[in-house]
N, CA, C and O atoms as a GROMACS GRO file, in nm:
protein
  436
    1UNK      N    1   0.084  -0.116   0.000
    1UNK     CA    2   0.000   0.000   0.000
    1UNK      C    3   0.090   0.124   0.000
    1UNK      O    4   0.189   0.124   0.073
    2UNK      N    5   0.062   0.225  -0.074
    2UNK     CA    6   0.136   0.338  -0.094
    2UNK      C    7   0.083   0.441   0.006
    2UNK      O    8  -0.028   0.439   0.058
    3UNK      N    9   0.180   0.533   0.025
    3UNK     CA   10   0.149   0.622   0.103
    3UNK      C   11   0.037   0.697   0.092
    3UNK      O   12  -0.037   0.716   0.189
    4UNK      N   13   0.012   0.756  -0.048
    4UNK     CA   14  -0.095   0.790  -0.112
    4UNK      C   15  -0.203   0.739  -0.058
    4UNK      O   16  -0.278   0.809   0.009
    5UNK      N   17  -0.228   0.603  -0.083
    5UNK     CA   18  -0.298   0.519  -0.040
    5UNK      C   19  -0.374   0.511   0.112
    5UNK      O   20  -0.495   0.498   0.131
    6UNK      N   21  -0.283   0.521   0.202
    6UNK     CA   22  -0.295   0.538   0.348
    6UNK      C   23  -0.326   0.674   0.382
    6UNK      O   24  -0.382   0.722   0.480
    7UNK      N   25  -0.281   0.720   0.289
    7UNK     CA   26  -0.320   0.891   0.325
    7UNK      C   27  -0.474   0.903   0.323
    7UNK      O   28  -0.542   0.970   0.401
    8UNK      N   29  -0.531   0.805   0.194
    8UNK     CA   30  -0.638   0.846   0.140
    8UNK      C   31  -0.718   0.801   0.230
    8UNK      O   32  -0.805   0.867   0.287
    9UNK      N   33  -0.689   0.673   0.249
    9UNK     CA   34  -0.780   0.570   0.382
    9UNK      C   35  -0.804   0.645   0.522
    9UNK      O   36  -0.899   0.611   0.593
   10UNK      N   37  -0.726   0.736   0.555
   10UNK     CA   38  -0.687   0.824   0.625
   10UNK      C   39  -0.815   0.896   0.660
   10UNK      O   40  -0.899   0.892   0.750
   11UNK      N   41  -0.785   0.984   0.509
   11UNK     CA   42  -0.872   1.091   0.506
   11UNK      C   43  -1.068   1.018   0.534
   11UNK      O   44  -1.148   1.050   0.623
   12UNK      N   45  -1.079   0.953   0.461
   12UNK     CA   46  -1.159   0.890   0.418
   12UNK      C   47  -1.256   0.868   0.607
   12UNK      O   48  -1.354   0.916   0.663
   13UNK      N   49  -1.138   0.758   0.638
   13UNK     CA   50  -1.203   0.781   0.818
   13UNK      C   51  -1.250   0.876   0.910
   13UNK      O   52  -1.333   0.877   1.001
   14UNK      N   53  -1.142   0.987   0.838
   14UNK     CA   54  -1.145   1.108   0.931
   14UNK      C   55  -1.260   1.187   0.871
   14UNK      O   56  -1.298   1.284   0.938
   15UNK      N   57  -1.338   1.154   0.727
   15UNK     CA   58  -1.441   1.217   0.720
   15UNK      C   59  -1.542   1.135   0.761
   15UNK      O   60  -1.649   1.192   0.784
   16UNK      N   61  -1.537   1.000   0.780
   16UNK     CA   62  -1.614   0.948   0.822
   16UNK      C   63  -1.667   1.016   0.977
   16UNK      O   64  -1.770   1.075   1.011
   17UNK      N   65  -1.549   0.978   1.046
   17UNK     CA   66  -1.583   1.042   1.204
   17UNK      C   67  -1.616   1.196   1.194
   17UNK      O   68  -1.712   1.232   1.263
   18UNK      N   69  -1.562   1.276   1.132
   18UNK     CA   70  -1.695   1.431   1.065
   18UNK      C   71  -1.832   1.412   1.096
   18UNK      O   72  -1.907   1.453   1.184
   19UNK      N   73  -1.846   1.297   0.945
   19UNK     CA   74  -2.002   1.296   0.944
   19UNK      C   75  -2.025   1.210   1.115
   19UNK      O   76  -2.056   1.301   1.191
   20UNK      N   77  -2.023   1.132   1.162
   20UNK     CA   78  -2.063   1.093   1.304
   20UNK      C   79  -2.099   1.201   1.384
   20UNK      O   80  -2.201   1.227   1.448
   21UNK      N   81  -1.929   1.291   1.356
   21UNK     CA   82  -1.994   1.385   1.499
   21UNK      C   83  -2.047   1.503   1.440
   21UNK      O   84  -2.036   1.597   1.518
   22UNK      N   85  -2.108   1.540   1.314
   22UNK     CA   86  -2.188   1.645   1.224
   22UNK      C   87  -2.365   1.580   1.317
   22UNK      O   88  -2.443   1.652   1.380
   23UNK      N   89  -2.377   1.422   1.290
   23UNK     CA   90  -2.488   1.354   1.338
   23UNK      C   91  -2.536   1.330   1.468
   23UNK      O   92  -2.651   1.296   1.494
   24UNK      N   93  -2.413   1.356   1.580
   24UNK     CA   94  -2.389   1.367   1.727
   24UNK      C   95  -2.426   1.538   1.735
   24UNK      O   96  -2.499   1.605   1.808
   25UNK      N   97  -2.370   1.557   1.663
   25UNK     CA   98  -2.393   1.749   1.684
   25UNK      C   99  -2.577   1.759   1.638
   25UNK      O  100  -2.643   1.829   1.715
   26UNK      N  101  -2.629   1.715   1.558
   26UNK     CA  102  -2.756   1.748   1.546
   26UNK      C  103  -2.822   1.674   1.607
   26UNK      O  104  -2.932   1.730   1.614
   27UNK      N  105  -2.828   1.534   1.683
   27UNK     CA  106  -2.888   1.505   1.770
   27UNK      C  107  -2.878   1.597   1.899
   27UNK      O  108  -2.983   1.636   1.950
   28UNK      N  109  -2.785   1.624   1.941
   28UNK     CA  110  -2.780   1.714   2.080
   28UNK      C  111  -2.824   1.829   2.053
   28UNK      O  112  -2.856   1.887   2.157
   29UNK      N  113  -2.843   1.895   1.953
   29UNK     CA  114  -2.951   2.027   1.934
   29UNK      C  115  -3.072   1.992   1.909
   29UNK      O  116  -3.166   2.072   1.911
   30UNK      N  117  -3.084   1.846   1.877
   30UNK     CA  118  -3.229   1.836   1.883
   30UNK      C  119  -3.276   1.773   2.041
   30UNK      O  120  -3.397   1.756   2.060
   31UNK      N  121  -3.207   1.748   2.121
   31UNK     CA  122  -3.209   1.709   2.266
   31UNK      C  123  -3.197   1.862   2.330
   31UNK      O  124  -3.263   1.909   2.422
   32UNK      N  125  -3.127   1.906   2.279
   32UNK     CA  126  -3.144   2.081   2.355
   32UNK      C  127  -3.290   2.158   2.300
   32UNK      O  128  -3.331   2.264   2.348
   33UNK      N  129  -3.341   2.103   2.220
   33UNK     CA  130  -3.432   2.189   2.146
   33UNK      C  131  -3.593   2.097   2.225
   33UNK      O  132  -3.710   2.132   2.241
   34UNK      N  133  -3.546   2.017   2.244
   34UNK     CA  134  -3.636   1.931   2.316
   34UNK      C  135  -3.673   1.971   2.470
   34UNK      O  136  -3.781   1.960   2.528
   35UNK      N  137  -3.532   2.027   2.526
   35UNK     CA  138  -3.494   2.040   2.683
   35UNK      C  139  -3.593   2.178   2.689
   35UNK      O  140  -3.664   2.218   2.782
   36UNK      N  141  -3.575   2.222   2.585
   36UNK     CA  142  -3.617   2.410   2.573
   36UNK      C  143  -3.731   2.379   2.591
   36UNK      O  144  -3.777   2.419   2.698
   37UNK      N  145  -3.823   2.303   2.506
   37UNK     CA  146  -3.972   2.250   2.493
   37UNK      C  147  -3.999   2.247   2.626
   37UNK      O  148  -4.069   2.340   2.667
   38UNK      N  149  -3.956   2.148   2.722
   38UNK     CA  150  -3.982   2.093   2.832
   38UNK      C  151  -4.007   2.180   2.953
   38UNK      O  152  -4.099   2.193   3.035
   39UNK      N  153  -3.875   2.240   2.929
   39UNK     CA  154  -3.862   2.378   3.005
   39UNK      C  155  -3.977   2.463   2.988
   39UNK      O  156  -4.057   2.468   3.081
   40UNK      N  157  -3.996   2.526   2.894
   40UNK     CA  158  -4.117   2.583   2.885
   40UNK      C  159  -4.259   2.568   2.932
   40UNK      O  160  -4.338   2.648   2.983
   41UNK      N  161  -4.271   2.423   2.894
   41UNK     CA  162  -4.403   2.331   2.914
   41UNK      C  163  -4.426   2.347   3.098
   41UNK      O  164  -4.519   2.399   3.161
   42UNK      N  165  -4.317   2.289   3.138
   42UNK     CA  166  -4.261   2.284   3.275
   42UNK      C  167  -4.329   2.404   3.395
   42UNK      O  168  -4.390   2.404   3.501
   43UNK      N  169  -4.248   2.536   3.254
   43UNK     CA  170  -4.312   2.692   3.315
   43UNK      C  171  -4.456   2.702   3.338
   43UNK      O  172  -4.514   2.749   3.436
   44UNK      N  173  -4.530   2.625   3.181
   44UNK     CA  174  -4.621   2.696   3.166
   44UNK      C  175  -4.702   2.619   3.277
   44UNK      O  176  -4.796   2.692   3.311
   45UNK      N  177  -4.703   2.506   3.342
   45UNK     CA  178  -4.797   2.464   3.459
   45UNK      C  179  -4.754   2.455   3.531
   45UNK      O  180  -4.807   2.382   3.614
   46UNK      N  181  -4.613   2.526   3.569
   46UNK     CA  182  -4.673   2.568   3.708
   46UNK      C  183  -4.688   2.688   3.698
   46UNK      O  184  -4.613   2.744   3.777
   47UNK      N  185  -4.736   2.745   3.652
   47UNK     CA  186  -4.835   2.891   3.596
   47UNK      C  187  -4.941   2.859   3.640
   47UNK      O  188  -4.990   2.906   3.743
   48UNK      N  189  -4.993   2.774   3.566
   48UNK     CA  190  -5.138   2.746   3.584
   48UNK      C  191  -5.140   2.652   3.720
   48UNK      O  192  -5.255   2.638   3.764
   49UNK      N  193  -5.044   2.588   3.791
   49UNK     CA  194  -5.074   2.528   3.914
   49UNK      C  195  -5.089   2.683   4.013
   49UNK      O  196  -5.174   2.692   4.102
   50UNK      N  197  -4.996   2.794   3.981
   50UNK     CA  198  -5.003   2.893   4.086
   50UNK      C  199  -5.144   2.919   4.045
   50UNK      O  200  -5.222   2.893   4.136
   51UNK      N  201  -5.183   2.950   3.971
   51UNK     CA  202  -5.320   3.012   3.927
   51UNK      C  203  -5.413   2.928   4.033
   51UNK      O  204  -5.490   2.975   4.117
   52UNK      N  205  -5.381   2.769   4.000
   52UNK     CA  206  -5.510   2.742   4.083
   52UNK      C  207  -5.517   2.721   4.197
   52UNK      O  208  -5.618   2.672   4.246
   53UNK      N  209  -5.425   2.749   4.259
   53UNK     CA  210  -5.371   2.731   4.452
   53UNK      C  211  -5.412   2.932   4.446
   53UNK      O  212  -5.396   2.982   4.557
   54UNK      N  213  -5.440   2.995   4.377
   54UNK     CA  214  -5.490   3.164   4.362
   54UNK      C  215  -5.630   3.131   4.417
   54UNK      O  216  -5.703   3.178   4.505
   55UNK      N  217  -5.636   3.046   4.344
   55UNK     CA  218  -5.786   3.065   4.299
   55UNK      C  219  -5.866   2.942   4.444
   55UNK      O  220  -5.969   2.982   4.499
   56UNK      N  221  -5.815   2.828   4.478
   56UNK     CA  222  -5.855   2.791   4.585
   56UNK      C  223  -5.822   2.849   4.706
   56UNK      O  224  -5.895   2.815   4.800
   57UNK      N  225  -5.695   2.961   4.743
   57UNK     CA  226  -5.736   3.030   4.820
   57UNK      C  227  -5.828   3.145   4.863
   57UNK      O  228  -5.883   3.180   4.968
   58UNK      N  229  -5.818   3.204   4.691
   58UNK     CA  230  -5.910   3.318   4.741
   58UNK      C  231  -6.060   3.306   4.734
   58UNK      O  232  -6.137   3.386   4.787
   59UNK      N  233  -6.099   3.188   4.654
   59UNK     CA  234  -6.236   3.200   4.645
   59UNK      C  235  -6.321   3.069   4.669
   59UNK      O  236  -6.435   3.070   4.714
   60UNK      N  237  -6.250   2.957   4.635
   60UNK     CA  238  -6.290   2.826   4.690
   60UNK      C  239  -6.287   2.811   4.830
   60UNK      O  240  -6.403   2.781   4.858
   61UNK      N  241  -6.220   2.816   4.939
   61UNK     CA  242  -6.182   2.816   5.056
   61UNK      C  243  -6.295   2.939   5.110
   61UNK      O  244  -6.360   2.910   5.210
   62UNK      N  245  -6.315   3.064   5.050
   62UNK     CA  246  -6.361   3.164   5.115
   62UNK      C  247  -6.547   3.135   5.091
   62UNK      O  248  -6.637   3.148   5.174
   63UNK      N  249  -6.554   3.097   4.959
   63UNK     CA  250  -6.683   3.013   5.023
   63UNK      C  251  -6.735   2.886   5.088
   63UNK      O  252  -6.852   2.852   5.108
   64UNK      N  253  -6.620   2.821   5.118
   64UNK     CA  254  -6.677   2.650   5.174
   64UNK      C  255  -6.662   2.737   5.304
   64UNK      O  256  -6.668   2.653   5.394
   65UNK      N  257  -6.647   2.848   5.356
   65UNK     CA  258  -6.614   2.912   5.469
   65UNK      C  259  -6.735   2.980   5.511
   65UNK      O  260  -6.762   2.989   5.631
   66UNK      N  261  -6.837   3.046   5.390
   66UNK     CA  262  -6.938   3.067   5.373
   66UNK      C  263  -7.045   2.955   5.409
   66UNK      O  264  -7.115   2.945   5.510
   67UNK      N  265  -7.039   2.898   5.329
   67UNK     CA  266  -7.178   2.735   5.311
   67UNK      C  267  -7.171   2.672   5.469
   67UNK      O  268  -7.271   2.626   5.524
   68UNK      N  269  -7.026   2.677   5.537
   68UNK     CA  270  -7.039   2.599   5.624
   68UNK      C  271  -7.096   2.704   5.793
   68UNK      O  272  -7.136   2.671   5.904
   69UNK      N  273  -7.068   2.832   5.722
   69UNK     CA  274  -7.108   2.926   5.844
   69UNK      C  275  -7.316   2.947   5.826
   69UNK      O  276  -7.403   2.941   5.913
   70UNK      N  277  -7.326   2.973   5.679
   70UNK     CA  278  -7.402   2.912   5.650
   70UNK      C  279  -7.533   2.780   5.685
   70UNK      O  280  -7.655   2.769   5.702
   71UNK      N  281  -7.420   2.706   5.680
   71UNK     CA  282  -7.496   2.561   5.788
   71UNK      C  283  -7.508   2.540   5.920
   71UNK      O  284  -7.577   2.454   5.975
   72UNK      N  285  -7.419   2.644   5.983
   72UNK     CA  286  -7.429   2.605   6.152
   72UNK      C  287  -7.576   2.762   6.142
   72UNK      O  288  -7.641   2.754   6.247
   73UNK      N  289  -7.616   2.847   6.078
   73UNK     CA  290  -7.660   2.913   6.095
   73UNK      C  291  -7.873   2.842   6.077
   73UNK      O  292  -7.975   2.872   6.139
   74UNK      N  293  -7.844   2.742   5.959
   74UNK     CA  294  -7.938   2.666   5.963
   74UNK      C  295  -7.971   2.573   6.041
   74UNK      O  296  -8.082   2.540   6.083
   75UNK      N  297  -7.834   2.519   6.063
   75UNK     CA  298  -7.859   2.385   6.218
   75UNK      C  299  -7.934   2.451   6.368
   75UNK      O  300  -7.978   2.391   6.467
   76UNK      N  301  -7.927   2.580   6.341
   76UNK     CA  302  -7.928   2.622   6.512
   76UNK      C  303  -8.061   2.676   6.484
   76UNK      O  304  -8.129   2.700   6.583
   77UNK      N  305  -8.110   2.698   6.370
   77UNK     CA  306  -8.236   2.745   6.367
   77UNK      C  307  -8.308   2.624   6.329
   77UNK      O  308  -8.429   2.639   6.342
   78UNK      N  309  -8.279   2.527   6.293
   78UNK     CA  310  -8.355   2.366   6.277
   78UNK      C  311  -8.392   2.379   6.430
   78UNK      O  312  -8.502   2.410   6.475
   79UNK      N  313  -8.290   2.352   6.494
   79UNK     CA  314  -8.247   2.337   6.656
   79UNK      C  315  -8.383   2.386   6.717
   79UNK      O  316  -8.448   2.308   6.788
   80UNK      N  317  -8.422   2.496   6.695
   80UNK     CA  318  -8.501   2.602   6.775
   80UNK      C  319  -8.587   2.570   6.734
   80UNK      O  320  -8.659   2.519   6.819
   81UNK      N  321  -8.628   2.570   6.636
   81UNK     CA  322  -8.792   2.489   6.509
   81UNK      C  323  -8.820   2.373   6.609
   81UNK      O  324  -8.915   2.371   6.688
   82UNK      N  325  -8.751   2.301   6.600
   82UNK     CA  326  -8.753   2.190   6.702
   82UNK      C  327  -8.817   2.169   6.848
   82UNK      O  328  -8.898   2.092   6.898
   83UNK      N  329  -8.725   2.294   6.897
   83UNK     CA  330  -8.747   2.294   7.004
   83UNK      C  331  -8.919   2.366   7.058
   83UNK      O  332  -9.006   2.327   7.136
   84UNK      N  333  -8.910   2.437   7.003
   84UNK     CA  334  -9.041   2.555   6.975
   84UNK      C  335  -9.131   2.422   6.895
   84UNK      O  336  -9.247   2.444   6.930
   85UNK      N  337  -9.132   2.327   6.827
   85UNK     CA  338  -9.217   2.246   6.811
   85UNK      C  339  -9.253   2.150   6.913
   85UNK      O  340  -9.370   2.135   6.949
   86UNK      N  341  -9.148   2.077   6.965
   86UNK     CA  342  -9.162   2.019   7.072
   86UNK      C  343  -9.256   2.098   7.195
   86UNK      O  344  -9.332   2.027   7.261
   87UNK      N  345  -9.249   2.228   7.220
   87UNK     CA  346  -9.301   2.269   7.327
   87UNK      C  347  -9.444   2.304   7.291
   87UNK      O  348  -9.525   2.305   7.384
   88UNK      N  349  -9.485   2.333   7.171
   88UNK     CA  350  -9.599   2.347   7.121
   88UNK      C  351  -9.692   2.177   7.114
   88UNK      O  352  -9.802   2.130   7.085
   89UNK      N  353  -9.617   2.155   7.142
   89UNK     CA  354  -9.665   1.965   7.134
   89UNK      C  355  -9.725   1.908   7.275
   89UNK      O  356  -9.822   1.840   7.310
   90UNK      N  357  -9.612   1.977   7.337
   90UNK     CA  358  -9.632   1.951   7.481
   90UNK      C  359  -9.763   2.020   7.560
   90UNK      O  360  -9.829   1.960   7.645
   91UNK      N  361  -9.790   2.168   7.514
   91UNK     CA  362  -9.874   2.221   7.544
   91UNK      C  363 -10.058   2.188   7.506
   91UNK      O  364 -10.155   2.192   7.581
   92UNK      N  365 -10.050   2.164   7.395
   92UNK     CA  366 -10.104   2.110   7.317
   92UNK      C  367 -10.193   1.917   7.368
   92UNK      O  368 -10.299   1.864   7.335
   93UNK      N  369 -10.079   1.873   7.459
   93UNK     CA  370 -10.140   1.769   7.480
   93UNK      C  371 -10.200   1.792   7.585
   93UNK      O  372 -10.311   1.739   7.597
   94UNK      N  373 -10.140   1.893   7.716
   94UNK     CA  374 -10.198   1.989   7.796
   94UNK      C  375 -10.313   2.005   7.810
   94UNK      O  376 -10.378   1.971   7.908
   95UNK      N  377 -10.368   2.077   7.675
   95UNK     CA  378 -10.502   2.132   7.637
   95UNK      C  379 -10.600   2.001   7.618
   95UNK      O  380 -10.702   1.958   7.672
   96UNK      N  381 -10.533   1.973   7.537
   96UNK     CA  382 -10.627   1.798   7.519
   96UNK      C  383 -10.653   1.747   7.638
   96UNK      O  384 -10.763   1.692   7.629
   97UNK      N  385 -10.597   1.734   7.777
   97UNK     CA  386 -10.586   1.695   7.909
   97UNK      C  387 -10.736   1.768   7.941
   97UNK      O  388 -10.834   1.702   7.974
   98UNK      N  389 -10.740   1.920   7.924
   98UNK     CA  390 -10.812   1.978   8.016
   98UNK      C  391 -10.947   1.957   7.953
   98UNK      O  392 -11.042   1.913   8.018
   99UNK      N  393 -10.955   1.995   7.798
   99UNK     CA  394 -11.034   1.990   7.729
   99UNK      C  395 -11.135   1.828   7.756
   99UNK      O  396 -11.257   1.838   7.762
  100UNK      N  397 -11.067   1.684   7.770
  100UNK     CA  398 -11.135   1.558   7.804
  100UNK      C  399 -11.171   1.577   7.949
  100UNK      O  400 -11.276   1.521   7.978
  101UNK      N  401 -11.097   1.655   8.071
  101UNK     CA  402 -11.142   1.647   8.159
  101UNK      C  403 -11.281   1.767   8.190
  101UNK      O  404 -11.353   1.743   8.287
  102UNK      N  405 -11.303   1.858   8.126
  102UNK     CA  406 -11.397   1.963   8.108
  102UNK      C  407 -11.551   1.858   8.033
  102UNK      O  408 -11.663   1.832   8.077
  103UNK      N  409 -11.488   1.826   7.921
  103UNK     CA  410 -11.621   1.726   7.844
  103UNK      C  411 -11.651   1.622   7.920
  103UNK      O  412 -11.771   1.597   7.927
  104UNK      N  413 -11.540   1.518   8.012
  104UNK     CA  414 -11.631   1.460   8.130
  104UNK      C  415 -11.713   1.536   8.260
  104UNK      O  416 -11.787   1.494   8.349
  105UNK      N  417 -11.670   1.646   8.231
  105UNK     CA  418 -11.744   1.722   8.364
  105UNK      C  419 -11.921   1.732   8.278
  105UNK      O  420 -12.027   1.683   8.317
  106UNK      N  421 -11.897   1.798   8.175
  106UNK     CA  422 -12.004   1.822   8.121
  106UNK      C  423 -12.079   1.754   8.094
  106UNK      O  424 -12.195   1.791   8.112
  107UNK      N  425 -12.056   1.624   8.039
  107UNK     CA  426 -12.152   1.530   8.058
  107UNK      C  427 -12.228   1.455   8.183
  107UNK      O  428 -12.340   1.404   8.180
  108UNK      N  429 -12.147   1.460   8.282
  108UNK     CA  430 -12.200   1.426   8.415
  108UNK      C  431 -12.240   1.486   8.472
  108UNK      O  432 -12.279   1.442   8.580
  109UNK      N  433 -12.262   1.649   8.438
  109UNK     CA  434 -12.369   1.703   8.464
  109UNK      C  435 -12.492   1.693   8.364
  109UNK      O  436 -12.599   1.748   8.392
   0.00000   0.00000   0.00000
């Protein structure tokens, strides 16, 4: 083999390994171009995660804060309905008491 020869074989490799790392070089810009994507994507929710930890503090939280003040405000007036029924019940059987003992009077006279 002539020098020529080896030179050429040479060259030949050394463009080979070129094109490799020409093909290494555009994969890793397309892995950086990918990273950028990600990155971004990455940004954009937790954007929208801050948005919605915004939004369950200021307005989700501030009405289950509502509904539930809300509900003790209905429980305590159930409570009283209740109670005010119960005593109207009680009275009531009262009357029925006096009322059967009045209609046996009346008839035995």
């Amino acid at each position: 083999m002539t020098d020529s020869e080896k030179l050429d074989l040479i060259l030949n490799k050394i463009n080979d390994m070129d094109e490799k790392v020409d093909r290494l070089d555009e994969k890793v810009n397309e892995l950086d171009e990918a990273v950028n994507h990600l990155k971004v994507e990455l940004k954009e929710i937790g954007q929208k995660v801050t948005k919605t930890e915004i939004i369950i503090e200021n307005e989700i939280r501030v009405n289950i804060q509502r509904v539930a003040e809300g509900h003790l405000d209905l429980s305590r007036k159930l409570n009283e309905c209740i109670k005010l029924s119960s005593d109207i019940k009680d009275r009531q059987e009262i009357q029925d008491i006096y009322i059967n003992m009045h209609h046996s009077k009346l008839k035995a006279l």
